[in-house]
C-alpha positions in Angstrom: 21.9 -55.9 -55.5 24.8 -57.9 -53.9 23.1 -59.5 -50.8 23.1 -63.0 -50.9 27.4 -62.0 -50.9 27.3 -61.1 -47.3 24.9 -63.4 -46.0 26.2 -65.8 -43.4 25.0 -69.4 -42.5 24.3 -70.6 -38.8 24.0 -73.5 -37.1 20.6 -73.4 -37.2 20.4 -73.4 -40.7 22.0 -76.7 -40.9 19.1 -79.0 -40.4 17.2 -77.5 -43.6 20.0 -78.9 -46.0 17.5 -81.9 -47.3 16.6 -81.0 -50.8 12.6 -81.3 -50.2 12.5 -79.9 -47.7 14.8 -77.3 -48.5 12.6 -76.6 -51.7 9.4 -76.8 -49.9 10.8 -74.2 -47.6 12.3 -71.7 -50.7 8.5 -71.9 -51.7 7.5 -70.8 -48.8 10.0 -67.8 -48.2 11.9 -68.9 -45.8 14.9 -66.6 -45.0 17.2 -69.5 -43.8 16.3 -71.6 -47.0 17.7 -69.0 -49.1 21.0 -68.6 -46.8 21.7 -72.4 -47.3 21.0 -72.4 -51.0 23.4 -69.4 -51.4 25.6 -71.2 -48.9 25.9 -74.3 -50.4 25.7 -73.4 -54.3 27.2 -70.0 -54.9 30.4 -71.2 -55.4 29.6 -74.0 -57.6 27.4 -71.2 -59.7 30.5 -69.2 -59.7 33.0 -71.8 -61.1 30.8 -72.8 -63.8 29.9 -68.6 -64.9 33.8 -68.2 -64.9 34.4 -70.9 -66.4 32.2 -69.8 -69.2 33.2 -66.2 -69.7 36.9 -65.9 -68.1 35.8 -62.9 -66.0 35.5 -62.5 -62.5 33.5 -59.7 -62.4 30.6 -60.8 -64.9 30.8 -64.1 -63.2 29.5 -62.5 -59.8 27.0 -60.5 -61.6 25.8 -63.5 -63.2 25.5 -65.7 -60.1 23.8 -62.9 -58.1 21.5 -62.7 -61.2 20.9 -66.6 -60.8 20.0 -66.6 -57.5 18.2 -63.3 -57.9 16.1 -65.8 -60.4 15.6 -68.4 -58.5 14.3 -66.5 -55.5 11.7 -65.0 -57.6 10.4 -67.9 -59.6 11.2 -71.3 -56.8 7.3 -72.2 -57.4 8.2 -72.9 -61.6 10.6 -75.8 -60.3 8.3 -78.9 -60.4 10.9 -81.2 -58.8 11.5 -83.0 -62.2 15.2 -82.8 -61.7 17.4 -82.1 -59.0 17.9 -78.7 -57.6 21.8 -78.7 -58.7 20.6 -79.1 -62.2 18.0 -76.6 -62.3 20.2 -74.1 -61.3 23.3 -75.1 -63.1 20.4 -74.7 -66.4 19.7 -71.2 -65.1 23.5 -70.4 -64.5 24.3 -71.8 -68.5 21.2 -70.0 -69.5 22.7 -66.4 -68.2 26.2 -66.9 -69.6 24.7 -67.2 -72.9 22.6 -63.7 -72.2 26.1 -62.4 -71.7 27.3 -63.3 -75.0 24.9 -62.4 -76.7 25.4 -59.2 -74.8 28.8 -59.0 -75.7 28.4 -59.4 -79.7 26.3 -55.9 -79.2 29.0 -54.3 -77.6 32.8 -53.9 -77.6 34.3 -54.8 -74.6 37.7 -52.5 -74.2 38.0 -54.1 -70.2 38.7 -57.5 -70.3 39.5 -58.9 -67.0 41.0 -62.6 -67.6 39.8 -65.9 -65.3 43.1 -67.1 -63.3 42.9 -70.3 -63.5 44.7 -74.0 -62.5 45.8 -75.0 -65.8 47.1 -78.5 -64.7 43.7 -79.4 -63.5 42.7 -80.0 -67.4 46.2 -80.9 -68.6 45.4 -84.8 -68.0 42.5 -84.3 -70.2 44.1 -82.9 -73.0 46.5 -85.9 -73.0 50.1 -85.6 -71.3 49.8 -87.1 -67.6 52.9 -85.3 -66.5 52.5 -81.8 -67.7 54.2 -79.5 -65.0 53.2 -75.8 -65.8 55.7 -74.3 -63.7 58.6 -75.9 -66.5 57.2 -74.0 -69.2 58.4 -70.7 -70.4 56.5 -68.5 -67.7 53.3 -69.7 -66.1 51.3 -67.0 -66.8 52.3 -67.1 -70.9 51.0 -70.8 -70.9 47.6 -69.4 -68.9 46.9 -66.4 -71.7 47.1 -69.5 -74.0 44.8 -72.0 -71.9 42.0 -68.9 -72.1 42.5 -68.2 -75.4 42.0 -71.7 -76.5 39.3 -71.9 -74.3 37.2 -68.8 -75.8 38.0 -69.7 -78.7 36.2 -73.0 -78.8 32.9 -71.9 -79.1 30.0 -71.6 -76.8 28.4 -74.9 -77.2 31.8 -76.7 -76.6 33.2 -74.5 -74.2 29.9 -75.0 -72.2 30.5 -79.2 -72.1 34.1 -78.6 -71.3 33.2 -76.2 -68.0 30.5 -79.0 -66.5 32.3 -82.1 -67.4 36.1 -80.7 -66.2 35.3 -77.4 -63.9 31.9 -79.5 -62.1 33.0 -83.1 -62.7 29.5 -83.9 -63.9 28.5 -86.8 -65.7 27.4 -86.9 -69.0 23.9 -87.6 -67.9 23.9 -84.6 -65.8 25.3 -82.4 -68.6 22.6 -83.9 -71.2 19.4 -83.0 -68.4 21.6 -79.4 -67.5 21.6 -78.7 -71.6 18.7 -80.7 -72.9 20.8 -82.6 -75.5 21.7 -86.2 -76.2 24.0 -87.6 -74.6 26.0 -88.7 -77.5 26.0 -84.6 -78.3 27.6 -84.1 -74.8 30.3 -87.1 -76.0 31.1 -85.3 -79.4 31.4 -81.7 -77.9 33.6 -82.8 -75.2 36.1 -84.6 -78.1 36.0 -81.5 -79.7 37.1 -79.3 -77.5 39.5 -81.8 -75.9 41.2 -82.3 -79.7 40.9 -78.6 -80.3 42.6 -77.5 -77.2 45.5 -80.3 -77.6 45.7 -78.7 -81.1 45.7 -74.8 -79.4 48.7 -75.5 -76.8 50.5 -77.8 -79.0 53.9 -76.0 -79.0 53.4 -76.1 -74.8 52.7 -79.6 -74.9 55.6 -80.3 -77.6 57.7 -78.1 -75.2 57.2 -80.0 -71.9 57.4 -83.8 -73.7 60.7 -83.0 -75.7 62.5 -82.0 -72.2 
């Protein structure tokens, strides 16, 4: 199913965006709930799910499969977090079921993320990384997902929400259900680990 894709918001829609209400409404089948929960979150869901699994395609299939999810089971959310982080869990929760997908299956058609690779650079510690100077843009972004991949799921996971969502680590530690000192390490892994990864870009760019 690919509905929620086409479905478009309306002024009338607007007044349901408080988050009780809104969820008080979901329970209750509203149509235009659902329309401003896609509204509102789908491309949030998305950036995360891409984030995760550097493909476009699974990402949509994931994030109809959230939503898919949370249409059928609204009544199990008690309220004991906020909505974001509920479905931010969910959306986490379905990119692992694709990995553990993919370790029973060869994937010959891998479709890579495009993504901004200067967003992250100040993380990874150079302040005036300029992509464009590097070799060929697209060369340095084949490395970015590479490193990326290959940092693991748990780290790659703490890397999308804290750089992709700009979440704090108290919202990744309620979105995973770990401490937050776990959040703390994981992020300093994959920050050193990715450094380490695109060192010969990095060493490239500072020597000029």
């Amino acid at each position: 199913m690919s509905f929620f894709w086409c479905m478009v918001s309306n002024k009338a829609d607007e007044d349901l965006w408080d988050e009780e209400r809104l969820v008080a409404l979901l329970k209750e089948g509203h149509e235009g709930a659902f329309r401003v929960l896609v509204r509102e979150y789908q491309e949030q869901l998305f950036n995360i799910a891409c984030g995760m699994t550097a493909d476009r395609e699974e990402s949509l299939d994931i994030v109809q499969e959230v939503f898919l999810k949370v249409y059928r089971d609204i009544n199990a959310f008690k309220g004991k977090s906020k909505l974001s982080t509920w479905l931010y869990r969910i959306t986490v929760n379905e990119c692992y079921n694709l990995h553990r997908r993919w370790k029973r299956r060869f994937r010959q058609d891998h479709q890579p993320l495009e993504t901004d690779e200067s967003d992250y650079f100040s993380e990874l510690g150079t302040d005036d990384f300029a992509p464009d100077t590097l070799y060929q843009r697209k060369e340095f972004g084949k490395a970015f997902q590479e490193a990326l991949k290959g940092l693991g799921k748990n780290a790659r996971t703490v890397f999308v929400l804290k750089e992709v969502k700009g979440l704090s680590y108290d919202e990744i530690s309620g979105i995973l259900k770990i401490k937050r000192g776990t959040v703390s390490s994981r992020l300093c892994y994959a920050r050193k680990n990715l450094r380490k990864s695109l060192e010969k870009y990095l060493d490239k760019d500072q020597s000029k």
